[in-house]
C-alpha positions as CSV (number, residue, x, y, z in Angstrom):
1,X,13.4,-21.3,2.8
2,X,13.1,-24.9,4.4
3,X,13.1,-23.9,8.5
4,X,12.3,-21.6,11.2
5,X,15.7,-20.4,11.1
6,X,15.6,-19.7,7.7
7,X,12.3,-17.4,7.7
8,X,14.1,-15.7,10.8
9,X,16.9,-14.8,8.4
10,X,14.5,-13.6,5.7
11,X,12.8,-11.5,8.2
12,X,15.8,-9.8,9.8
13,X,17.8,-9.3,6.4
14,X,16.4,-6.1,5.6
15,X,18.3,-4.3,8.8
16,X,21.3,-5.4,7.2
17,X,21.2,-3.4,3.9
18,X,18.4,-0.8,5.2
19,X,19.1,0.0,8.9
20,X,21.4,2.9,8.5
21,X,19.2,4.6,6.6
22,X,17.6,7.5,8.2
23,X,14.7,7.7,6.4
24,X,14.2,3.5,6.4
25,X,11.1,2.6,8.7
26,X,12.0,-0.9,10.2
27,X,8.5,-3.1,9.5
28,X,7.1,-5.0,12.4
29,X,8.4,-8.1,12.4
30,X,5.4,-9.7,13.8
31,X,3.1,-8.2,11.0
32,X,6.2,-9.3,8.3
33,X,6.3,-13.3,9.6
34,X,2.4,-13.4,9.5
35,X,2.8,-13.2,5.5
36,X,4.5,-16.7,5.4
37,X,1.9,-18.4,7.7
38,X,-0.3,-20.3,4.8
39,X,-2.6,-21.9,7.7
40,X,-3.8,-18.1,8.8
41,X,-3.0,-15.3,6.0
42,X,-6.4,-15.7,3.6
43,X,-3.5,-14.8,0.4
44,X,-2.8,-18.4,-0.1
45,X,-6.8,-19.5,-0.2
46,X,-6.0,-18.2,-4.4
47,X,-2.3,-18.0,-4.1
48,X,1.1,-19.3,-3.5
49,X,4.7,-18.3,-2.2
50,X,7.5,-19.5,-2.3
51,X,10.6,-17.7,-0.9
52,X,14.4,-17.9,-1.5
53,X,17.6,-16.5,0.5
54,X,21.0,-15.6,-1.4
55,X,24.1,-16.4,0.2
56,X,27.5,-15.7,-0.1
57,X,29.9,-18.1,-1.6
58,X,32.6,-17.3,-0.1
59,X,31.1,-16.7,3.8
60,X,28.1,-18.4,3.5
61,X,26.1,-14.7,4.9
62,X,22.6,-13.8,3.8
63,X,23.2,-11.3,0.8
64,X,19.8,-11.1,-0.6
65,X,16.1,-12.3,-0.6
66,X,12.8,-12.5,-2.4
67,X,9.5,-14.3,-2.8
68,X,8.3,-15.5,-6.1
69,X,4.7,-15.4,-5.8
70,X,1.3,-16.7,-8.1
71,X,-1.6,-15.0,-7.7
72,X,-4.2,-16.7,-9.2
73,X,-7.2,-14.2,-8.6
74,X,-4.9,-11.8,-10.5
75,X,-4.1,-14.1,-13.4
76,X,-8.2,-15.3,-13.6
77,X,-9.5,-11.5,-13.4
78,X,-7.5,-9.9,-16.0
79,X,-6.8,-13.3,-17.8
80,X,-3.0,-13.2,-18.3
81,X,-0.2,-15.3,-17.0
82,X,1.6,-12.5,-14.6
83,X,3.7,-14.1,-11.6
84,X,4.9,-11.8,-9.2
85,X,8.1,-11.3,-6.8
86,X,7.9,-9.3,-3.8
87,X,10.1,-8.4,-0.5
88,X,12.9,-8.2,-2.6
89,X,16.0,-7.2,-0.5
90,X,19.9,-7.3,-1.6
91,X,22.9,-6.1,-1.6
92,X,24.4,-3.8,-4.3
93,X,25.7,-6.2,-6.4
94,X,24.3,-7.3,-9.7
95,X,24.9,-11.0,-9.7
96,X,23.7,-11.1,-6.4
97,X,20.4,-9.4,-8.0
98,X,20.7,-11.9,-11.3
99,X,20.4,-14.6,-9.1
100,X,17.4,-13.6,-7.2
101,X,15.4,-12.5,-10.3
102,X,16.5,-15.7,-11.8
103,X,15.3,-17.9,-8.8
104,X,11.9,-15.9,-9.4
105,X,11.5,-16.1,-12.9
106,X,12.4,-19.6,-13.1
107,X,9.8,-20.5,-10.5
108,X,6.9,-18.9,-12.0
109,X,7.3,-20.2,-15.6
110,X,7.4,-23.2,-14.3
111,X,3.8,-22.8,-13.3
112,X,3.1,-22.3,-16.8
113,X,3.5,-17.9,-16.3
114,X,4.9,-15.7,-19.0
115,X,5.4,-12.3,-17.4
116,X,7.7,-11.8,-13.9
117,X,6.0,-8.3,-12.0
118,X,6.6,-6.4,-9.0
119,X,7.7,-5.8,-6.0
120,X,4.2,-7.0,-4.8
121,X,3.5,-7.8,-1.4
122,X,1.2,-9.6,-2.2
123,X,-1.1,-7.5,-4.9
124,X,-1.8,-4.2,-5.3
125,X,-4.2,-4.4,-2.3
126,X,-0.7,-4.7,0.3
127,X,2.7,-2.7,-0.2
128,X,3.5,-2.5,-3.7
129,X,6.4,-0.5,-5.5
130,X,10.1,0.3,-5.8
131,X,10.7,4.0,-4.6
132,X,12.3,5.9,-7.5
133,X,12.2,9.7,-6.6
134,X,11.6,10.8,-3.1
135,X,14.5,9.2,-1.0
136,X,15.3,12.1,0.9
137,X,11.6,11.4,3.5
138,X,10.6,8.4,4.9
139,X,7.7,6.8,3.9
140,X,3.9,7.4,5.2
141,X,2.3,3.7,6.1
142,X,1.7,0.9,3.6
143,X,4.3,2.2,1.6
144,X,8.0,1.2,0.8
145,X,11.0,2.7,0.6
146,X,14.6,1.2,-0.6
147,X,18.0,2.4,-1.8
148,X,18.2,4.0,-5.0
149,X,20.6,1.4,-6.2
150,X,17.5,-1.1,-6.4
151,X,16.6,0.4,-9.8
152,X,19.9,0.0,-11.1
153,X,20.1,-3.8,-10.2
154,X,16.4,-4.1,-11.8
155,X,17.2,-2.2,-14.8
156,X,20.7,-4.2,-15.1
157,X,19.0,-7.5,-14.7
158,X,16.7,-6.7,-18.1
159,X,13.1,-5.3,-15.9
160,X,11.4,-2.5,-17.8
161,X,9.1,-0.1,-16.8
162,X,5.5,-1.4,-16.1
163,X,3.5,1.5,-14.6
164,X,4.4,4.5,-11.9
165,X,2.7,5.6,-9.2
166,X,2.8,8.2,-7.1
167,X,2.4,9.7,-3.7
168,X,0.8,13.6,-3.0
169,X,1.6,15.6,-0.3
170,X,-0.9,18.4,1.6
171,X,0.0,20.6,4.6
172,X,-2.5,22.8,6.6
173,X,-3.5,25.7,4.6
174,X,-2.8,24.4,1.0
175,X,-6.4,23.2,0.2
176,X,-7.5,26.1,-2.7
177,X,-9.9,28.5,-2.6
178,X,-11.7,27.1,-5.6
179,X,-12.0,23.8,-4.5
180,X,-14.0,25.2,-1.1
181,X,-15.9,27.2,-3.1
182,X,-16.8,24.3,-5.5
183,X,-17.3,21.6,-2.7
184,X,-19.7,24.0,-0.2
185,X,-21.7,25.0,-3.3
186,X,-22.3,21.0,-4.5
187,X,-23.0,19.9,-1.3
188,X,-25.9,21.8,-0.8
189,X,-27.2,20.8,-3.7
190,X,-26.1,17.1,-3.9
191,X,-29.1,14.8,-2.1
192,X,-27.0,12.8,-0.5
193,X,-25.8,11.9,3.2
194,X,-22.4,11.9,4.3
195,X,-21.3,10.2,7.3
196,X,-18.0,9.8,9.1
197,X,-17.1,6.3,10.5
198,X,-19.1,5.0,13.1
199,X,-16.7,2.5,15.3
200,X,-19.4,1.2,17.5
201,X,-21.0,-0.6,14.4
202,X,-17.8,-1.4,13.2
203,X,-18.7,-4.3,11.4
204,X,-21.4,-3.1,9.4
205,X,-19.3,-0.2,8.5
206,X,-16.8,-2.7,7.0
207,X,-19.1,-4.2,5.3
208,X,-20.3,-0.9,3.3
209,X,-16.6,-0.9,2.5
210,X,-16.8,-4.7,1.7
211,X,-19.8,-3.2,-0.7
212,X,-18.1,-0.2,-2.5
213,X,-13.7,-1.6,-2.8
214,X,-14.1,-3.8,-5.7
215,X,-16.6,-2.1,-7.6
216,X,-15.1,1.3,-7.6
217,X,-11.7,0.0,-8.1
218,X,-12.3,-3.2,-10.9
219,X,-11.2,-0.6,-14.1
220,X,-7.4,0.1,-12.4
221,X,-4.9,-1.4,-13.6
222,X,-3.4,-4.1,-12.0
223,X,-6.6,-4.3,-9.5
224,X,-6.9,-7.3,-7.7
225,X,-10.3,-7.7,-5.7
226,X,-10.6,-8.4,-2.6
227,X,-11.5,-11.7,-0.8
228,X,-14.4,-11.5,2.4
229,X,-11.3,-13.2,4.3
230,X,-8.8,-10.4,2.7
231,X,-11.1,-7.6,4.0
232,X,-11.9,-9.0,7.2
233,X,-8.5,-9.6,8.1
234,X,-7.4,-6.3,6.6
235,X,-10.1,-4.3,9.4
236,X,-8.7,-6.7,12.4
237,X,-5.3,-5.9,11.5
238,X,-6.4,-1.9,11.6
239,X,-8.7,-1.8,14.4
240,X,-6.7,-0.7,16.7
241,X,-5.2,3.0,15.1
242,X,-8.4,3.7,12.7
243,X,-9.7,7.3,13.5
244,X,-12.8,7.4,13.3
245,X,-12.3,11.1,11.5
246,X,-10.4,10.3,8.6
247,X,-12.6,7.5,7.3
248,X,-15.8,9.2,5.8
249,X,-18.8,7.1,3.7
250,X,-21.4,8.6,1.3
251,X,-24.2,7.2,1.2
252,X,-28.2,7.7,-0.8
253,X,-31.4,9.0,1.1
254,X,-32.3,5.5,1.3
255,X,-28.9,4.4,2.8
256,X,-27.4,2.5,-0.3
257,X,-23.5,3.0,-0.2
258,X,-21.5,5.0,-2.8
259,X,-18.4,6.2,-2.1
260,X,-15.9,6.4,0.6
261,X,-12.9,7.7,2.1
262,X,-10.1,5.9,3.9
263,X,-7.0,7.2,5.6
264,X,-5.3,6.5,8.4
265,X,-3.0,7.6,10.9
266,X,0.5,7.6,9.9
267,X,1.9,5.0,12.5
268,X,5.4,5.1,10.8
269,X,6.0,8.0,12.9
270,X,6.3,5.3,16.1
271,X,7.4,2.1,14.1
272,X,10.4,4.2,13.4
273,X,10.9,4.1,17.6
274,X,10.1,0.4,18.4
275,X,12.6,-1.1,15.4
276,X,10.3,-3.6,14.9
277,X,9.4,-5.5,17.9
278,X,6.3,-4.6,19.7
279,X,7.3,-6.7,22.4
280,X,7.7,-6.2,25.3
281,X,7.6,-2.0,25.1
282,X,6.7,-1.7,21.8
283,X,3.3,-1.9,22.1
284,X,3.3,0.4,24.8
285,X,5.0,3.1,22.2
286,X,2.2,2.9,19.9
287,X,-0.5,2.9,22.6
288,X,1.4,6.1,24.2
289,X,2.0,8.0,21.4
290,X,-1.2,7.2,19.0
291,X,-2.8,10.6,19.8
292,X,0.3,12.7,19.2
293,X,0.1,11.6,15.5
294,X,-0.2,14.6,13.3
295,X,0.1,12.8,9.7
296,X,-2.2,10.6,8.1
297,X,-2.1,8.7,4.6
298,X,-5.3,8.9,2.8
299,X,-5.4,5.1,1.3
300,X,-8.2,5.1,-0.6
301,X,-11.2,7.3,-2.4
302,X,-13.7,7.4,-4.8
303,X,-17.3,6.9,-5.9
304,X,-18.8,4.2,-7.7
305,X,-18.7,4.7,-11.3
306,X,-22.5,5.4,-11.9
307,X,-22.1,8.3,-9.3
308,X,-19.1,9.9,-11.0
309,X,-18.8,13.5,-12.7
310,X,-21.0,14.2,-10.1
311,X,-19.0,16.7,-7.7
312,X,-19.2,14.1,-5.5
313,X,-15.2,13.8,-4.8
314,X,-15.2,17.2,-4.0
315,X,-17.0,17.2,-0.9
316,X,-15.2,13.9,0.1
317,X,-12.1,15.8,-0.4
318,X,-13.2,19.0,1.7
319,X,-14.9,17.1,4.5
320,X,-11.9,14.6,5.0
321,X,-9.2,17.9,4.6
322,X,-11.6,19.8,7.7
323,X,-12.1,16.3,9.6
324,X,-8.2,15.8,9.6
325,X,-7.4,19.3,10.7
326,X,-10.3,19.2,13.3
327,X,-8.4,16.0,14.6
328,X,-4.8,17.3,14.9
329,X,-3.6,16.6,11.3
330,X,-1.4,19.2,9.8
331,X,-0.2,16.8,7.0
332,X,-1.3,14.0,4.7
333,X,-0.5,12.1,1.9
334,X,-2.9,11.2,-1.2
335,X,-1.0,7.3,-2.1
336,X,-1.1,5.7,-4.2
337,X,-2.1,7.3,-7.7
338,X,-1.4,5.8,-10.9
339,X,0.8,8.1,-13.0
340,X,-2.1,7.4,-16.2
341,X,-4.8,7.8,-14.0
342,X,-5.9,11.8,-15.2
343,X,-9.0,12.3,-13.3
344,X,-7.3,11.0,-9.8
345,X,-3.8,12.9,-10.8
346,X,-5.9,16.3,-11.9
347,X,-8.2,16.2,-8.9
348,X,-4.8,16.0,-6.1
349,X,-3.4,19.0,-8.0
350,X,-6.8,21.0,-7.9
351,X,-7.1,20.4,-3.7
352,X,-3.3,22.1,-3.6
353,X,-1.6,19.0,-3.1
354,X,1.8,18.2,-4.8
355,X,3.7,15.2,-6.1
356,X,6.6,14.4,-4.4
357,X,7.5,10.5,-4.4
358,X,7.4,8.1,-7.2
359,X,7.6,4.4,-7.5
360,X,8.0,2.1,-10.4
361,X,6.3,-1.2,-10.8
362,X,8.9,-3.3,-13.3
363,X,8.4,-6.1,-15.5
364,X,10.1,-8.8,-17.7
365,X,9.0,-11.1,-20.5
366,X,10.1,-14.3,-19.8
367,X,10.7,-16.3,-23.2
């Protein structure tokens, strides 16, 4: 992309193949274009982007798009030569598809990368994913959703599988008698505190987040830690439709942080309303209707590893399940699990939740 207009186009094109889709949930657009600002988003302090629009030859229209992306914290912490495309958007047509990927690949191996990854947008951390099973609901927020033809093009265009990941549901009522059982009994008996977030010290309950995110996550594939920059624009960025209900820490007798757990509303339900512009009533929308919200996404959860096989995640998951519900929650979503990740996959079933969307990560060697 080489202008204003240009971005504008990349921005917009995803109405064009997704907006009749029912179950398609139209992304802010003020939140999209703030991923292409390298003066403000803290991505490009250890990475880079470059982007590229596909036009038709014989029309000249926009009939695709995608960024080719380095991520250098990626490539230094796991010490590989990954590049990454992301916001990949097109038409069904394979050549069309070709020509992106191409455009991709061919701009991260000339940066010296091996391995083309995604969709990323940027890392792990952000929307990640191609939606492979589960097309028939629209997604809770932070995740993606696309046409089922997407896979085709992927697998057409010589990606393979990289990992899965999935998404659990959980209504009102599904939790299991066991797991009630199980969590009253080891809370009694577990010396610890647990605490639900405070938003009047809102900073110093980021930074207890800021404390526990990269150690509890560092052993997960295709983890990317966080910056200070990343986190801190991550809580501005949420401020305004946390609930203080659904976002629960654990801490020691003395204080010290060791687990935590993070949902959040699910705002799709109104960004589905405002078709992207929160200007000028869109803001108004989600402002109106942020306390009719009955669905939330729990985003993240766990305990850091020295604190594990501990019951611990037990009582997180029975105190965030009766905090929801107390709150007006009838239905959440556990996202995202990876599909080789046993203890995470095993403890979702045992609450009563159940799989029902998958997305694939895909990959290609490039020679």
């Amino acid at each position: 992309m080489t202008s204003r207009r240009d971005l504008k186009e990349f921005l917009r094109f995803p109405w064009k193949v997704q907006g009749n889709d029912p179950n398609w949930i139209p992304p802010l657009l003020i939140d999209q274009k703030s991923f292409f600002d390298s003066a403000k988003h803290p991505f490009y302090e250890h990475g880079a982007v470059a982007s590229f629009l596909a036009k038709s030859p014989e029309n000249g229209k926009t009939v695709g798009r995608i960024s080719a992306i380095h991520n250098s914290a990626h490539n230094r912490f796991h010490n590989d030569r990954v590049g990454f495309f992301g916001f990949f958007e097109s038409v069904n047509d394979v050549e069309t598809a070709s020509a992106l990927l191409d455009t991709a690949a061919s701009h991260v191996k000339n940066l010296g990368l091996d391995t083309l990854r995604g969709p990323m947008n940027f890392s792990t951390n952000e929307e990640c994913g191609m939606l492979i099973d589960g097309f028939d609901t629209p997604p809770a927020i932070m995740m993606t959703h696309n046409p089922p033809y997407y896979n085709d093009l992927l697998e057409r265009c010589g990606f393979l599988k990289a990992r899965d990941i999935l998404a659990y549901e959980m209504r009102e009522g599904d939790i299991t008698e066991r797991l009630l059982q199980l969590a009253r009994k080891l809370e009694s008996r577990l010396n610890l505190r647990f605490a639900f977030f405070n938003k009047s010290d809102f900073w110093g309950e980021v930074n207890k987040f800021r404390y526990l995110y990269n150690r509890i996550w560092e052993a997960n594939w295709g983890f990317v830690p966080m910056t200070d920059n990343e986190i801190n624009a991550m809580a501005k960025n949420l401020k305004l439709i946390l609930d203080p209900a659904l976002i629960l820490f654990v801490t020691t007798n003395e204080g010290e942080p060791i687990g935590f757990s993070l949902a959040l509303p699910d705002l799709n339900v109104l960004l589905k309303k405002i078709n992207g512009r929160l200007f000028p009533t869109g803001l108004f929308t989600l402002l109106a209707g942020r306390r009719k919200i009955d669905r939330a996404r729990v985003l993240a959860m766990g305990v850091l590893p020295e604190f594990r096989q501990r019951g611990i995640d037990a009582v997180i998951y029975l105190k965030t399940y009766e905090s929801g519900l107390h709150a007006g929650y009838n239905w959440g979503e556990f996202s995202w699990v990876l599909e080789d990740n046993k203890n995470m996959n095993d403890a979702a079933l045992s609450m009563g939740s159940r799989p029902y969307k998958k997305w694939r990560i895909w990959e290609k060697q490039l020679s």
